[in-house]
C-alpha positions in Angstrom: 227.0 128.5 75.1 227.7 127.8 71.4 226.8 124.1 69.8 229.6 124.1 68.4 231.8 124.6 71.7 230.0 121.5 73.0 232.2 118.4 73.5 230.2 116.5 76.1 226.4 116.4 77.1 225.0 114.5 80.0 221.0 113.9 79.8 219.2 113.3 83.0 215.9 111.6 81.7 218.2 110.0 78.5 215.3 107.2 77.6 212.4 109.9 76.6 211.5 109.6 73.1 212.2 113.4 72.9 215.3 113.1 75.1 216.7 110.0 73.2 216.6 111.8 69.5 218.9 115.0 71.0 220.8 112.3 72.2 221.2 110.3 69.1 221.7 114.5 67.1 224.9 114.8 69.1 226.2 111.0 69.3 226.1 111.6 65.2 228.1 115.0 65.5 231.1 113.0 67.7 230.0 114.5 71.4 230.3 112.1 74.1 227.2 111.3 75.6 226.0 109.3 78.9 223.2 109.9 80.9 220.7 108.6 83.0 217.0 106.9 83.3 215.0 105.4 86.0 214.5 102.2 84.2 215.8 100.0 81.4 213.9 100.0 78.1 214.0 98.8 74.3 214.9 102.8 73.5 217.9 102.9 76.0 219.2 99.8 75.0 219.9 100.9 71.2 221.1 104.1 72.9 223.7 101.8 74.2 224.2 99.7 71.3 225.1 102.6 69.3 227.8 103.4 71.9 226.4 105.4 74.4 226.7 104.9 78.6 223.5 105.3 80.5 223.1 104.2 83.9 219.7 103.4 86.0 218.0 103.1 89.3 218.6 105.6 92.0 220.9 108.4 91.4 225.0 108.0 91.0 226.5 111.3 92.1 230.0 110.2 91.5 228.5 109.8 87.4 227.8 112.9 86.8 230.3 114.6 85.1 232.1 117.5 86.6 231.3 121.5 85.8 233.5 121.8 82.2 233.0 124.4 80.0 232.7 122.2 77.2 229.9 119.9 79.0 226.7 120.4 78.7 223.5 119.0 80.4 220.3 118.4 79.3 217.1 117.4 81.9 213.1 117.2 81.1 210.4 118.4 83.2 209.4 114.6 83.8 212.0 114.3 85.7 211.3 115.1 89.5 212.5 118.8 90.6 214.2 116.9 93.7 215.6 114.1 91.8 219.6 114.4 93.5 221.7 114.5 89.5 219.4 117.4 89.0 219.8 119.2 92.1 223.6 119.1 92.3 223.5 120.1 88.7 221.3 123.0 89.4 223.6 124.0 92.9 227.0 123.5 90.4 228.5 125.5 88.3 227.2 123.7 85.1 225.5 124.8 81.6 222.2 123.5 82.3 219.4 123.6 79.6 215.5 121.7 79.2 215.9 119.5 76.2 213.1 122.5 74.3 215.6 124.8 75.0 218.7 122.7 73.0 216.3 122.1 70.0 215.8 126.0 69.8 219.7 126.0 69.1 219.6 123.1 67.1 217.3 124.8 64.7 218.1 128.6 65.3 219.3 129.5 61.5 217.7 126.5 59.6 214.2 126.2 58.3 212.6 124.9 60.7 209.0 123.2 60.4 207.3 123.2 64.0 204.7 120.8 63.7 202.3 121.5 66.9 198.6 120.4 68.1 196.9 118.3 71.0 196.6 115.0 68.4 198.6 114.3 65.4 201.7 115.5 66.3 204.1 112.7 65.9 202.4 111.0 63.3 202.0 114.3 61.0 205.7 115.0 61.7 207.6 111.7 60.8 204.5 111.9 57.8 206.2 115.5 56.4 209.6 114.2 56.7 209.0 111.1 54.7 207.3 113.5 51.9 210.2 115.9 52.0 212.6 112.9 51.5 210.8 111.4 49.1 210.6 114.9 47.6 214.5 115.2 47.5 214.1 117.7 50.2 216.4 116.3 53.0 215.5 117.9 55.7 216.4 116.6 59.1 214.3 115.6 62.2 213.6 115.0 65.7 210.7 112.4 65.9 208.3 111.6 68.7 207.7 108.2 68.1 209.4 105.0 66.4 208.9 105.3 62.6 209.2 102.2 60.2 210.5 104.2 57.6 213.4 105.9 59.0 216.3 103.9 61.6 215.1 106.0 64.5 213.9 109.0 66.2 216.6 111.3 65.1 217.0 111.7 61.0 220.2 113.1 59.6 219.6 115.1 56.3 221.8 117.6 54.4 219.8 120.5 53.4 219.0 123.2 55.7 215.5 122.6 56.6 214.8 120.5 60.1 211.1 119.4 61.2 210.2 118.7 64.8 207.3 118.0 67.2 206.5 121.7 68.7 205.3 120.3 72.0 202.6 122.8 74.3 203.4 121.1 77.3 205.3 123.3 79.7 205.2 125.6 76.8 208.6 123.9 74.9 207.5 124.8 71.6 208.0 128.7 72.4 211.8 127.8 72.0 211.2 127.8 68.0 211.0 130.2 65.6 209.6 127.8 62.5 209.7 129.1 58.9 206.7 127.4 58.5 204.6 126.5 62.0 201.6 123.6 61.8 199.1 124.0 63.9 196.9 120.5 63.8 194.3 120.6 67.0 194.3 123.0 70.3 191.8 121.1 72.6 192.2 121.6 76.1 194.7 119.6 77.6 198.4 120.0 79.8 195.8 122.1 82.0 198.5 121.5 85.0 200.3 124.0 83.6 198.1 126.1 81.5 195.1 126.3 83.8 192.3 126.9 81.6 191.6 126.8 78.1 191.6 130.1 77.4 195.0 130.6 78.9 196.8 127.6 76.9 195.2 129.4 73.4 196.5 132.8 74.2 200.2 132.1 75.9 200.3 128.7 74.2 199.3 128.4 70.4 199.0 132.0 69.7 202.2 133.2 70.9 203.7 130.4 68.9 202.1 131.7 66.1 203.6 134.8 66.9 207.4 132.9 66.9 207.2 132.5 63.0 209.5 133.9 61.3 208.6 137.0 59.1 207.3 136.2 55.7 207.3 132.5 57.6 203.8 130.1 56.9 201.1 129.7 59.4 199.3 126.4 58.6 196.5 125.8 60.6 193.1 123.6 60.4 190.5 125.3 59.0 187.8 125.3 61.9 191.0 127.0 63.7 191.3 129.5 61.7 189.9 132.9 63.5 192.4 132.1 66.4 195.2 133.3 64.6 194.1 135.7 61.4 195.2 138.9 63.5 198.9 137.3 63.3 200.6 139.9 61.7 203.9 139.1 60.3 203.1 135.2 58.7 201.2 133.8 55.6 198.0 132.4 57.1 197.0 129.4 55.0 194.7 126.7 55.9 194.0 122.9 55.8 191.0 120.3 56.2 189.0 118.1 54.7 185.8 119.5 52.3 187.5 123.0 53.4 190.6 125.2 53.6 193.2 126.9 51.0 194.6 122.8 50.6 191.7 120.5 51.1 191.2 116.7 50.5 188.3 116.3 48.4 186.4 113.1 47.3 187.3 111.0 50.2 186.6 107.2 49.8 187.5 104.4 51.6 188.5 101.3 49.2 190.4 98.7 49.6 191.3 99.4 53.1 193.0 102.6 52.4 191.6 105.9 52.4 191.7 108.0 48.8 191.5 111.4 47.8 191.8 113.9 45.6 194.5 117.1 47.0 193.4 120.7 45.8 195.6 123.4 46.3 195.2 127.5 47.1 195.4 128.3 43.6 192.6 125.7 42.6 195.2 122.7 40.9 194.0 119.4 41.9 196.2 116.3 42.8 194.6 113.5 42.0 193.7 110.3 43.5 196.2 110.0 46.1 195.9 106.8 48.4 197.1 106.8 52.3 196.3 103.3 54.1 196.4 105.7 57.6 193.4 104.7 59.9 190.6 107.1 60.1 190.0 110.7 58.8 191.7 112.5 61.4 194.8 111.4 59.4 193.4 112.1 56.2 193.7 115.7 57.2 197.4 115.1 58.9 198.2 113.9 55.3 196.8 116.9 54.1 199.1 119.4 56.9 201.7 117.1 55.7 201.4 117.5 51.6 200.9 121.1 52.3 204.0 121.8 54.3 205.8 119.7 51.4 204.1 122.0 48.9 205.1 124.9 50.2 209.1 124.1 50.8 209.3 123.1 46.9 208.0 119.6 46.6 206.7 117.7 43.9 203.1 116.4 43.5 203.9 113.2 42.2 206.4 112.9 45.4 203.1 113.2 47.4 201.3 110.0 45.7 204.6 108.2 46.1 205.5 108.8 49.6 201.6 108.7 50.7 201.4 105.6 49.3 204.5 103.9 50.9 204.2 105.5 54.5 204.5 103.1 56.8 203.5 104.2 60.1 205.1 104.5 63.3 204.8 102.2 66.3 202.4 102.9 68.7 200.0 104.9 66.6 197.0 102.6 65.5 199.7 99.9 65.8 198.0 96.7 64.1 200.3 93.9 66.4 198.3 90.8 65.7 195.8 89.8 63.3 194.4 87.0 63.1 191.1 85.1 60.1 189.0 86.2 63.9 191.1 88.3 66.0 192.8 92.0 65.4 194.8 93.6 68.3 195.4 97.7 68.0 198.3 99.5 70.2 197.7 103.0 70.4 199.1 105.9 72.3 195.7 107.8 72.5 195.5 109.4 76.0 192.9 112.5 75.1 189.2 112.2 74.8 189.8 113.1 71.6 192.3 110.8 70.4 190.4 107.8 72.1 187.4 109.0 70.0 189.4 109.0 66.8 191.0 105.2 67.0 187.4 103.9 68.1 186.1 105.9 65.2 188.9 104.4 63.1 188.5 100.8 64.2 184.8 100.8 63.4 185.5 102.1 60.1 188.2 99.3 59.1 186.4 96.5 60.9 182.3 97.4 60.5 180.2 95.1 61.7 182.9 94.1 64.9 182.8 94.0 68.1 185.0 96.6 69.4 186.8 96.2 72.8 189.3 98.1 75.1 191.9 98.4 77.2 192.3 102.2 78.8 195.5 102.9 81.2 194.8 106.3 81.9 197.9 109.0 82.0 198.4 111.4 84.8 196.4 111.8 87.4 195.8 115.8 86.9 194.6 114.6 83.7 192.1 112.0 84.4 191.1 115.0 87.0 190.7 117.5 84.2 188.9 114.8 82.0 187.0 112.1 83.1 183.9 112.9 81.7 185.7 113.3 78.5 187.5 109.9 79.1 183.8 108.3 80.3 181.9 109.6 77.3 184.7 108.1 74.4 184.8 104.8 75.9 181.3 104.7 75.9 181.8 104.2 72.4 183.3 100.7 72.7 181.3 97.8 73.1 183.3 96.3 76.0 185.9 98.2 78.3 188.7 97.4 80.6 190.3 100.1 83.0 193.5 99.6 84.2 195.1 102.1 86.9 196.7 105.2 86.3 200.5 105.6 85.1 201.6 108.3 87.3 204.5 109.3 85.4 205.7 112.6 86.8 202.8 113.0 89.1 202.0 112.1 92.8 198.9 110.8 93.7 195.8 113.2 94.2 193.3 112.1 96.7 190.4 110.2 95.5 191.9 110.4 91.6 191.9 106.8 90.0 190.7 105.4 87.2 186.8 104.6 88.9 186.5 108.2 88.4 186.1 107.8 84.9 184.3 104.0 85.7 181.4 105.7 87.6 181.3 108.3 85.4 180.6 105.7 82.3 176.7 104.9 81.2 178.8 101.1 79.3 177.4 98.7 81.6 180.2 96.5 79.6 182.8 97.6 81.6 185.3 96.4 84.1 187.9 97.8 86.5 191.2 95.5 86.7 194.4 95.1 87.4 197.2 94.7 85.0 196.9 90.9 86.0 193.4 90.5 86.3 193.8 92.6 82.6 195.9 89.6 81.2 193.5 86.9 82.3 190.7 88.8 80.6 192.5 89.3 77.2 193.8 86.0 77.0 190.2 84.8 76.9 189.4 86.5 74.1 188.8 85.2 70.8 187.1 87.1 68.1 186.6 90.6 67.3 189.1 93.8 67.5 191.3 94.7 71.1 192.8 98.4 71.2 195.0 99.3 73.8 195.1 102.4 74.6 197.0 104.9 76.5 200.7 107.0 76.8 201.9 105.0 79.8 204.1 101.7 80.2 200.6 99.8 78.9 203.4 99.4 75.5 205.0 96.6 78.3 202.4 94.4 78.6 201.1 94.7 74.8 203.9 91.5 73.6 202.5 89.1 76.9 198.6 90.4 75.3 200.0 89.3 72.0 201.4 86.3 73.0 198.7 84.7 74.8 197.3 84.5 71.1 199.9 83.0 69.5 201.4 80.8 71.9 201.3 77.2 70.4 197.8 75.2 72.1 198.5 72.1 73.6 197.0 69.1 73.4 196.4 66.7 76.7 
């Protein structure tokens, strides 16, 4: 099936936020969409205020569209193999394709940027698009979170480059074939599928590495580098901080905001460019980021400019209250690793703190895979809170909850709670800094968290 033959796509699993920008791509191009979601949320309700019908709940047989050859549907892996839309879709005579799949059309014949890694994904790729736009490149994107600089997940642009999240799970990013392919962090993770390490480097990063396009630019962080220098057909080039063809070099923190100087492969130095990102991680996402923008054409003092206006994306060391005592963090971390980096983070910004948290752990296969992973970053908090596990795709596996990763913790500061007894806890707090933390529906109870603090105090 051509794109362009396309008149009508259904999406079962609409209210993703992968899902919801394809969505939102062909709304834009005059396709009529519907689709359906399990529940309602804030991202399927502007779906519907900008005109398209979703429905909810259980599943509506008589919505589904009939077999056309015009229509086209889209599904994601989260949603259940048995779920009934999917399985008369599956036994029918209908185009049926993974939403990796349609954004392999989508940017078959444009540059594409592929933006992949275990951390840093989202945040690096609505990061690049900002510099590119800011650098009069126009590229288009699909985005993974909510950014504050752009009206959405999906951006229109005119020129022929498009950058996207090149996701490893269930291998969707080998749908690409990027002109230039990012390469930010490949810690074990998505083991489910992959099964070990090993196995999720070699069929996983490095044969994306091997979708670049001839001539194309592998960009990878330094410390990955060896992984992918037999590569034959790309431009390896590399990124970091202190080390790497583009490095960021006399890091400093002042004023809240991180500084530092850019230097490039052939030695020129950008100076003095300021990012108020939290923590170093995204100093070096800012690096991936200037480099990618570098390398399509962009301008240096573009970088300092669009570096210096970024204004984050929701969810990603999301500062939702802050107070002359209290600060409350919202952060999607759900990796060792990326726990690691917003505690590292919020003890940089707020030294001398109290640190606490709130952990909803996602999946069980990963808490499985992890928990001493999990056990040991929390440990890094001075207080902790586990809520239970957001099951997302997953059934239950015996004996996997979140005490795994309690017993597993040396914190004698920590608690295991319900998302009630959670409440209660939080509302009692008054001093220090809260993250919450986590990829599950934990976003839902961040505004009551919030509002508990700013709810007006009577007086009896």
């Amino acid at each position: 099936m051509e794109l362009t033959d396309v008149k009508q796509v259904y999406f079962i699993g609409i209210g993703g936020i992968g899902m919801s920008a394809v969505a939102r791509y062909f709304h834009l191009r005059g396709v009529h969409v519907t689709g359906y979601d399990k529940t309602e949320t804030v991202l399927t309700q502007t779906l519907e205020r900008e005109g398209i019908t979703i429905h909810y709940g259980e599943a509506r047989l008589d919505l589904v569209p009939p077999p056309a050859d015009d229509l086209l549907v889209v599904w994601t892996p989260a949603i259940p193999r048995n779920f009934p839309e999917l399985v008369r879709v599956q036994e029918g005579a209908y185009q049926l394709l993974k939403r990796a799949q349609v954004l392999g059309l989508i940017s078959q014949g444009m540059e594409c940027v592929g933006i992949a890694g275990t951390h840093g994904k989202t945040t690096t790729t609505t990061l690049t698009t900002h510099l590119m736009r800011t650098a009069g490149l126009d590229p288009s994107a699909f985005l993974g979170g909510i950014p504050r600089d752009f009206s959405g997940n999906y951006v229109h642009g005119n020129s022929e480059y498009v950058v996207v999240e090149a996701d490893e799970y269930d291998r969707s990013f080998l749908n690409l074939h990027p002109a230039i392919a990012v390469i930010l962090s490949a810690d074990p993770d998505h083991l489910d599928i992959y099964g070990d390490h090993n196995n999720m480097l070699e069929t996983g990063f490095r044969a994306y590495a091997r979708q670049v396009k001839d001539g194309g630019h592998l960009l990878v962080r330094h410390e990955l580098r060896e992984l992918f220098e037999d590569i034959p057909q790309v431009m390896l080039t590399t990124f970091g901080i202190g080390a790497g063809d583009f490095r960021a070099q006399n890091v400093q923190v002042k004023d809240g905001a991180f500084h530092f100087d850019l230097r490039e492969p052939d030695g020129h130095l950008v100076l003095d460019i300021r990012t108020t990102l939290p923590g170093r991680h995204n100093v070096e996402n800012a690096v991936a980021a200037c480099a990618v923008t570098r390398l399509a054409g962009g301008d240096e003092e573009s970088l300092r400019v669009a570096l210096a206006s970024f204004r984050g994306i929701g969810r990603r060391f999301d500062t939702v209250l802050k107070t002359e005592h209290l600060v409350i963090i919202d952060d999607y971390a759900h990796h060792p690793t990326e726990l690691e980096a917003a505690i590292a983070a919020a003890r940089e910004l707020y030294p001398g703190q109290t640190i606490r948290g709130v952990f909803q752990p996602h999946l069980f296969s990963r808490t499985q895979d992890f928990a001493a992973g999990f056990a040991k970053a929390l440990d890094r908090l001075d207080e902790v809170i586990l809520i239970p596990i957001y099951p997302a795709r997953e059934e239950p596996i015996p004996g996997i909850t979140s005490r795994t990763i309690y017993e597993k913790m040396r914190n004698e500061q920590r608690r295991l709670l319900s998302d009630e007894q959670m409440l209660e806890a939080t509302a009692e707090l008054s001093d220090g800094v809260l993250l919450l933390l986590g990829a599950g529906d934990i976003d839902k109870l961040v505004p009551k968290i919030v509002h508990q603090h700013t709810k007006p105090t009577t007086h009896g």
